[in-house]
C-alpha positions in Angstrom: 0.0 0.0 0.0 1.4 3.5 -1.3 1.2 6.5 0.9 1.0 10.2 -0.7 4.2 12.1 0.3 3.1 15.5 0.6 5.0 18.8 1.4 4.7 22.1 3.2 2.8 25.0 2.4 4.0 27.2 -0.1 7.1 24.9 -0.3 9.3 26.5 -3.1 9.6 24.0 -6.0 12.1 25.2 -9.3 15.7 24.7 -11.1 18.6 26.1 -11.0 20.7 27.6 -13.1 24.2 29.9 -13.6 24.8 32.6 -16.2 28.3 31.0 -17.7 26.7 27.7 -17.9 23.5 29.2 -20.1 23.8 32.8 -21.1 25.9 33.1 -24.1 28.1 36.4 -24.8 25.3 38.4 -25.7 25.6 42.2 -27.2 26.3 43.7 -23.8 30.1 44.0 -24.7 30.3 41.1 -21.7 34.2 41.0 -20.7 36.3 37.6 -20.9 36.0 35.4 -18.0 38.4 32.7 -16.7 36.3 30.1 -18.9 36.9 31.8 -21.9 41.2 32.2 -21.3 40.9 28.8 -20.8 39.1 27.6 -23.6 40.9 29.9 -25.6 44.8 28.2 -24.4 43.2 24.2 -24.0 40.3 23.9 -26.2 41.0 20.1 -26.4 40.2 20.0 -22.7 36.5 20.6 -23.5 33.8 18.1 -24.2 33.7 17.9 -28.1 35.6 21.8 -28.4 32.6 23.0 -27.1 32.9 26.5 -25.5 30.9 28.8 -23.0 30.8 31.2 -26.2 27.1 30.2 -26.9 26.1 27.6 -24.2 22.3 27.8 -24.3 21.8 31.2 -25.6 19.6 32.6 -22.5 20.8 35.8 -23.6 18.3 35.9 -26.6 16.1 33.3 -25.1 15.2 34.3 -22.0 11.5 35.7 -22.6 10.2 32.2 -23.9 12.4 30.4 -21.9 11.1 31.6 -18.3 7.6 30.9 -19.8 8.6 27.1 -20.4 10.1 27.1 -16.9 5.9 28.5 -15.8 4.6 25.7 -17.6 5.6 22.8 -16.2 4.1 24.6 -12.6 7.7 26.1 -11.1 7.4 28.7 -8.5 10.8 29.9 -8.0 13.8 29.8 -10.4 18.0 30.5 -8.7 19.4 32.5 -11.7 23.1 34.0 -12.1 24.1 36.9 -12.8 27.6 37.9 -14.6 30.3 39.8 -12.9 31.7 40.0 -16.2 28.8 41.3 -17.8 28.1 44.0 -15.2 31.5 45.1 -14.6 33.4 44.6 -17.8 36.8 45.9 -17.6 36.0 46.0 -13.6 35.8 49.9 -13.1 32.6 50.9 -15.9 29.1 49.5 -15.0 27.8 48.3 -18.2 24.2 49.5 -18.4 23.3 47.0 -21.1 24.4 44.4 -18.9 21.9 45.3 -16.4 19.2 45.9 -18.3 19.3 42.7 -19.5 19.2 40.9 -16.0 16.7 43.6 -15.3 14.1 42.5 -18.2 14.8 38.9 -17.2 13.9 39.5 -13.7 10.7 41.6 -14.1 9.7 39.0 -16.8 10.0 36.1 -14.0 8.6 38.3 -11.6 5.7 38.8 -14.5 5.2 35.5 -14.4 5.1 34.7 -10.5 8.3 33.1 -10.4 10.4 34.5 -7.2 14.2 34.5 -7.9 17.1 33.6 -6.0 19.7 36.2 -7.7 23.4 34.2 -7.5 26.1 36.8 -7.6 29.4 34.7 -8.1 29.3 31.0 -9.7 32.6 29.9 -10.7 33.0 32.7 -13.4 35.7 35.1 -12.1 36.4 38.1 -14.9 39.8 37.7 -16.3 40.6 41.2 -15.5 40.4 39.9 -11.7 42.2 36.4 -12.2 45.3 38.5 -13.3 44.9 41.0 -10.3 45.4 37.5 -8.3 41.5 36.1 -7.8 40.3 35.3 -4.6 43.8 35.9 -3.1 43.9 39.3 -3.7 42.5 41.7 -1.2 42.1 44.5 -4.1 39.8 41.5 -5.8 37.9 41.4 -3.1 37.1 44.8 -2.4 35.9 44.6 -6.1 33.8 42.1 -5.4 32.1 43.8 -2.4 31.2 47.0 -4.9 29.9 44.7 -7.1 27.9 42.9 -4.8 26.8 46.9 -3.6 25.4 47.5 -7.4 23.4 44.3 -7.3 22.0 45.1 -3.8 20.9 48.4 -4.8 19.3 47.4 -8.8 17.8 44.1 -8.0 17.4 44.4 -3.9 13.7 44.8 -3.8 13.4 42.7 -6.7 14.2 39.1 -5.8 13.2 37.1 -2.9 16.6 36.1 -1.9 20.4 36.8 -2.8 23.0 34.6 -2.6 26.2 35.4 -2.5 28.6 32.6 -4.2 27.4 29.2 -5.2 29.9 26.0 -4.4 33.0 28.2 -3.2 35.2 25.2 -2.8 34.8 24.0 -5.9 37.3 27.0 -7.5 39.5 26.1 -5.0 39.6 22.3 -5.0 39.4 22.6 -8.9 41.4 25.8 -9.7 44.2 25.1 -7.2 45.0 21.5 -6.2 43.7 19.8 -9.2 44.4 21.7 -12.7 40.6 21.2 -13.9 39.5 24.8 -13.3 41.9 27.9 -14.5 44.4 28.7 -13.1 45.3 25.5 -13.5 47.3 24.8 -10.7 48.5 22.5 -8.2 49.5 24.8 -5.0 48.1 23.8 -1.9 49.7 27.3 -0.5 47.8 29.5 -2.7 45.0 27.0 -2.5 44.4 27.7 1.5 45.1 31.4 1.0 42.5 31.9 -1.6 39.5 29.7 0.0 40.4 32.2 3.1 40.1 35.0 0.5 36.9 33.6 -0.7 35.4 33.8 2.8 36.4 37.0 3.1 34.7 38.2 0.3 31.4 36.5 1.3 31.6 38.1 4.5 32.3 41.4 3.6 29.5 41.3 0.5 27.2 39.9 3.7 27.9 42.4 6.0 27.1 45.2 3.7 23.9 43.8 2.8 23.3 43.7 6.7 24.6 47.1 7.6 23.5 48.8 4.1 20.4 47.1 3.1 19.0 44.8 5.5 16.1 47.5 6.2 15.9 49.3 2.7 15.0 46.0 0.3 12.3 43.0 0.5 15.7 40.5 -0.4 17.1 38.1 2.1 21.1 37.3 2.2 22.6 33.9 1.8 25.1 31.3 0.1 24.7 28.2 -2.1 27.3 25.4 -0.6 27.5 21.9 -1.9 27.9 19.4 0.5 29.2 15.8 0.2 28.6 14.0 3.5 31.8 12.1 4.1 31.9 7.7 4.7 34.5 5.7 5.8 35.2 3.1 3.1 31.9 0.8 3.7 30.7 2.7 6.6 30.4 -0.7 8.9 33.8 -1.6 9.9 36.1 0.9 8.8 39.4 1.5 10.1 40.6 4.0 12.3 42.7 5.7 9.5 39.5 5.3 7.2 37.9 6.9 9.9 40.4 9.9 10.4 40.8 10.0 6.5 36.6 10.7 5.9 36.8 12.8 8.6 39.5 14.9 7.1 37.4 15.4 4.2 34.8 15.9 5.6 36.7 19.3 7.0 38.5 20.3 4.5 36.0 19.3 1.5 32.4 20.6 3.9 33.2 22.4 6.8 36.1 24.6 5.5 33.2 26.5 4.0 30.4 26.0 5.4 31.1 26.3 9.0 32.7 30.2 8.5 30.3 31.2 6.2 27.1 30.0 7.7 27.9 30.5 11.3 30.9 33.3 11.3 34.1 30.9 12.8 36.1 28.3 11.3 36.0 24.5 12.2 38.5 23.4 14.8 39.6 19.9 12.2 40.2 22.6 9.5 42.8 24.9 11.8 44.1 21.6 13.0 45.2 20.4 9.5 46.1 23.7 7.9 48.4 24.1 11.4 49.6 20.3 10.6 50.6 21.2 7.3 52.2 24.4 8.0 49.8 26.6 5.0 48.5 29.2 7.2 47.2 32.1 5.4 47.9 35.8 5.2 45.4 37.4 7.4 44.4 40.6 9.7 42.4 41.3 12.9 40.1 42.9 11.2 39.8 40.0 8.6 38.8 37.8 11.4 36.2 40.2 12.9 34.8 40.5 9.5 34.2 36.9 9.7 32.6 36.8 12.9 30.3 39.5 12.2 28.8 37.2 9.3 24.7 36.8 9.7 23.1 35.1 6.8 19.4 34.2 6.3 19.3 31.0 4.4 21.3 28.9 3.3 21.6 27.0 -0.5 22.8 23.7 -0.2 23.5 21.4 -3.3 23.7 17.5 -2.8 24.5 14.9 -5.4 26.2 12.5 -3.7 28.6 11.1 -0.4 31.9 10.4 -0.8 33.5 7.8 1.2 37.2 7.5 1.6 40.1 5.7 2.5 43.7 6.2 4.3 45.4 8.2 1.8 47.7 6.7 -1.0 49.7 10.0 -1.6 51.2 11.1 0.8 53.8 13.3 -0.5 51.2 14.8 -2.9 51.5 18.9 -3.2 47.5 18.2 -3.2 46.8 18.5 0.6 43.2 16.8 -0.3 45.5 13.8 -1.3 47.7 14.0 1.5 44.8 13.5 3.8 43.2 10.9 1.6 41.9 8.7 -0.4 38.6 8.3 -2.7 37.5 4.6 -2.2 34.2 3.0 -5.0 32.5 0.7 -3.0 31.3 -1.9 -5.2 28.2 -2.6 -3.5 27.2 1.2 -3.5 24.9 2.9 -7.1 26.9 4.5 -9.2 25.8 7.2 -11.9 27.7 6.0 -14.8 28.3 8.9 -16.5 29.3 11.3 -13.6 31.3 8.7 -11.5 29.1 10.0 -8.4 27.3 7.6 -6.0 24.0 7.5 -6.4 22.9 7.4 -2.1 19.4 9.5 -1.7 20.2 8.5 2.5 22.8 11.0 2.0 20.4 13.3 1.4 18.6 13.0 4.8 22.0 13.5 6.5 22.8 16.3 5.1 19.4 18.1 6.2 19.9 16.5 10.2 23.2 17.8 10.0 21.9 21.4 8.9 19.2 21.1 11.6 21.3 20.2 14.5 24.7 21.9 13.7 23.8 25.2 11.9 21.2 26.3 14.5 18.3 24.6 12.0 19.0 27.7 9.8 16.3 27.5 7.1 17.4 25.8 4.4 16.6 25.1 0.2 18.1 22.1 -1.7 19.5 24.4 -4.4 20.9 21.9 -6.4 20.2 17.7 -6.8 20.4 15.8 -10.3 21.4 13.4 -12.6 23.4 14.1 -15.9 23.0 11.2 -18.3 25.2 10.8 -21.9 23.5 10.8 -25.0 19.6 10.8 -23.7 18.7 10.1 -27.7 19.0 6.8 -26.8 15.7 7.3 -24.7 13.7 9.6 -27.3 10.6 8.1 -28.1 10.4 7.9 -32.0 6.7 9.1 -32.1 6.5 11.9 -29.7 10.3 12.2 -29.8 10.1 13.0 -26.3 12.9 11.8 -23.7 11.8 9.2 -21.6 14.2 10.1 -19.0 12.3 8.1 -16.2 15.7 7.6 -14.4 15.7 11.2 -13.5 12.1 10.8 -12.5 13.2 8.0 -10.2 16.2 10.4 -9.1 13.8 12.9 -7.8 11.3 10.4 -6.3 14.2 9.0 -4.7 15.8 11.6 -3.3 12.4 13.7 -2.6 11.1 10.5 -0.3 14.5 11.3 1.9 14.2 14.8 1.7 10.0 14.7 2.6 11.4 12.3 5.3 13.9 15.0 7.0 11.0 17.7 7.0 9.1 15.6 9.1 11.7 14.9 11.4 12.6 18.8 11.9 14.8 19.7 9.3 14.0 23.4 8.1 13.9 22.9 4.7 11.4 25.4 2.6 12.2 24.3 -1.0 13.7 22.1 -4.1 15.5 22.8 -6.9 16.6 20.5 -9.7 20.1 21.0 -11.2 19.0 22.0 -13.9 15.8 23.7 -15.2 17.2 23.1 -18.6 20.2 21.6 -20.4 23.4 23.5 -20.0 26.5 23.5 -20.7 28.8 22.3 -18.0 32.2 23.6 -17.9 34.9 21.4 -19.7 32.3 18.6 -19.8 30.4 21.1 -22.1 27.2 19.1 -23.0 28.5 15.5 -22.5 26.0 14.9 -19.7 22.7 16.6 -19.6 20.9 17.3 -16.8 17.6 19.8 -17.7 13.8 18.8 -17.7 14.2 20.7 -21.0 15.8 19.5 -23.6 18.2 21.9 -25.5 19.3 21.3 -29.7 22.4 22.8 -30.3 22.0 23.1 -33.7 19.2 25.0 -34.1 18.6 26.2 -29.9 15.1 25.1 -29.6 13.6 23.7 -26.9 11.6 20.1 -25.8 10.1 19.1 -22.6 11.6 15.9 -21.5 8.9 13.2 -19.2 10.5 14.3 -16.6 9.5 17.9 -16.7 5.7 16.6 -17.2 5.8 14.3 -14.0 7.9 17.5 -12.4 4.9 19.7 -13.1 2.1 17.0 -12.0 4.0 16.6 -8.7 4.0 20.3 -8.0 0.2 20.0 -9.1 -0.7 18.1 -5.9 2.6 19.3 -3.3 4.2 15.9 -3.3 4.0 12.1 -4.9 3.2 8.5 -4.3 6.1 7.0 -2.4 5.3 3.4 -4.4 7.9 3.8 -7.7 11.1 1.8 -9.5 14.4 2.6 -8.3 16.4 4.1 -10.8 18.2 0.9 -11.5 14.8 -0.3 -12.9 15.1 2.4 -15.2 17.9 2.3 -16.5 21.6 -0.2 -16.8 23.9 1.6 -14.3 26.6 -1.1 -15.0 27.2 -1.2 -18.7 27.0 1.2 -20.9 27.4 1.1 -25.0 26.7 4.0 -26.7 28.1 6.0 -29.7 29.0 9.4 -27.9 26.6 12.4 -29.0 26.0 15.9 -28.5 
């Protein structure tokens, strides 16, 4: 017998998406980012030579697309907006560049679609990579003026404003594993510019507070992806496996998290950055920034644990490998395609750990999905629809856990899909696509996929059956044969 899983009041149901990931250059005179050096120097690093020059052309799009988004029922939408775009050369505003955000946000606004407005996702101007990035304090006063000019245009336009989505992801990427520009392997310069990138959330935080926290209907927050850390098999690990998933879980979760949620750093983090002798640069009246931090909400993305291992490297200039080890369980789900475990338990952690270690600060799932390779396979020749029904299991799978940590206390006031639509996804370009809506790159038009039809009968009715196939029923997680496809 199947029970109906249903959901708060005016629980906020939507997608998610980033301005480099979906945007397109535009005819705002947008400057160069770090994505665009780098595809410029490595294009072979890129799915297919596929650059963010075009990506899903929002830019043009936008009117039609936010009305595709209102038909399948969403009631709130996390959008990017472009440093680049707004601050070209990083001293001019560029009035184009906000009228355009403008028209898009009074056109979702039109359509009864609140906005979370995302000021910084992984698409640092190149003007400010060559003043140093996030370990220069002249880049982050920058940052903070920008983060004044959205306050003051789009304040009292957006339900909430977050500050940076997935900060350690430029780090851990940019700095210890050459997969993000600057392409480097440093762990130095990677400690010094994760404590940069706090800094500049908690100045941008505590200028909304002191500036605008009375003058505009906005709330203040941050999008953080969290991985919830597992020792090996998680029943008899070892005490290094133990020590190893707890390390990660520090410097991975709670080097972020912690300071930028709650205003102090995690004790395991100062432990291992003392350990291994990378202390940053830093003032007094850095540290009182920090402390003074007060956010409203927090964003937090989840796709997946990660379990570890003692670590294998030990002599690594990759402190993330000198602490340890990934380890595939081969009795865990695994998403093919993305090499991530597929664990919707994890899920439900991650919202008890919110609700009893961040003072049950409310909370959105900002981000939860499952990119798939070459979804022709699953078109259906009449309709030619995608039948995605493994990302309809995804959801149901990861909603049940989610619907089960709301009962149990967890502060949780909404869902978002990664993504809305298909986008393109940094040097995997379009290899995996995530979207309820499809996106042709040849000609940019647009296709509901299953998913987004069951998506929009869900929100119908505030919640689902909880009697469905696991995504294994849907589809072969093991092997794969395909012919690779845009």
């Amino acid at each position: 017998m199947s029970n109906f899983l249903k959901f708060p009041k005016n629980f906020w149901w939507g997608g998610a998406t980033a301005a480099e990931q979906i945007e397109g250059k535009g005819n705002t005179n947008k400057g160069l980012t770090v994505w665009d050096e780098y595809f410029r120097v490595k294009p072979e690093d890129f799915h297919n030579r596929i650059g963010p020059s075009i990506t899903s052309n929002f830019f043009e799009k936008y009117n039609s697309d936010l009305e595709l988004y209102k038909s399948i029922n969403i009631n709130s939408l996390r959008i990017g907006i472009s440093w680049a775009r707004v601050l070209p050369n990083g001293n001019d505003v560029s009035k184009k560049g906000l009228d355009f955000y403008h028209n898009v946000i009074d056109k979702a606004n039109l359509l009864g679609i609140k906005i979370v407005l995302n000021i910084f996702h992984f698409d640092m101007p190149l003007w400010a990579q060559k003043l140093g990035g996030w370990e220069s304090k002249k880049v982050i006063d920058k940052f903070v003026k920008y983060c004044d000019i959205v306050y003051k245009e789009f304040g009292n336009k957006v339900s909430k404003i977050a500050t940076m989505n997935e900060p350690i992801v430029p780090i851990f990427a940019g700095y210890l594993t050459k997969t993000h520009w600057p392409l480097l392997v440093d762990s130095k310069r990677a400690v010094q510019a994760g404590f940069g990138t706090i800094l500049a959330h908690a100045k941008a935080v505590n200028l909304f507070n002191e500036k605008y926290r009375n003058n505009v209907k906005s709330q203040i927050g941050v999008v953080i992806n969290v991985n919830p850390s597992i020792a090996k098999d998680g029943i008899n690990p070892s005490k290094d496996d133990i020590k190893a998933a707890k390390d990660c879980d520090a410097l991975h979760n709670n080097a972020m998290l912690i300071p930028m949620v709650l205003g102090k750093f995690d004790k395991n983090v100062i432990k291992i950055i003392e350990e291994e002798n990378l202390i940053p640069k830093f003032s007094k009246e850095d540290l009182n920034e920090i402390s003074k931090i007060k956010i409203d909400f927090l964003g937090a993305n989840f796709y997946s644990p990660i379990r570890l291992q003692s670590p294998k490297k030990l002599n690594s200039k990759n402190i993330f490998e000198k602490r340890f080890s990934i380890y595939k369980y081969d009795k865990a789900r695994y998403n093919v395609f993305r090499g991530w475990e597929i664990r919707p338990e994890s899920l439900y952690d991650l919202s008890m750990y919110i609700k009893n270690n961040l003072n049950n600060i409310p909370f959105y799932i900002a981000e939860n999905g499952m990119g798939v390779e070459n979804e022709n396979r699953f078109r259906n020749q009449k309709s030619k629809e995608i039948q995605d029904n493994y990302r309809i299991a995804f959801l149901q799978e990861h909603l049940e856990q989610l619907h089960k940590a709301i009962k149990d206390g967890a502060n949780c006031f909404g869902y978002h899909m990664w993504s809305i639509i298909d986008n393109w996804s940094w040097r995997n370009a379009y290899k995996n696509r995530y979207g309820f809506i499809e996106v042709n790159l040849l000609d940019q038009s647009r296709k509901l996929k299953k998913s987004a039809r069951w998506f929009k009968k869900m929100i119908e009715k505030n919640g689902f059956e909880d009697s469905y196939k696991k995504i294994e029923e849907t589809i072969d997680l093991k092997n794969i044969d395909f012919t690779e496809s845009v």
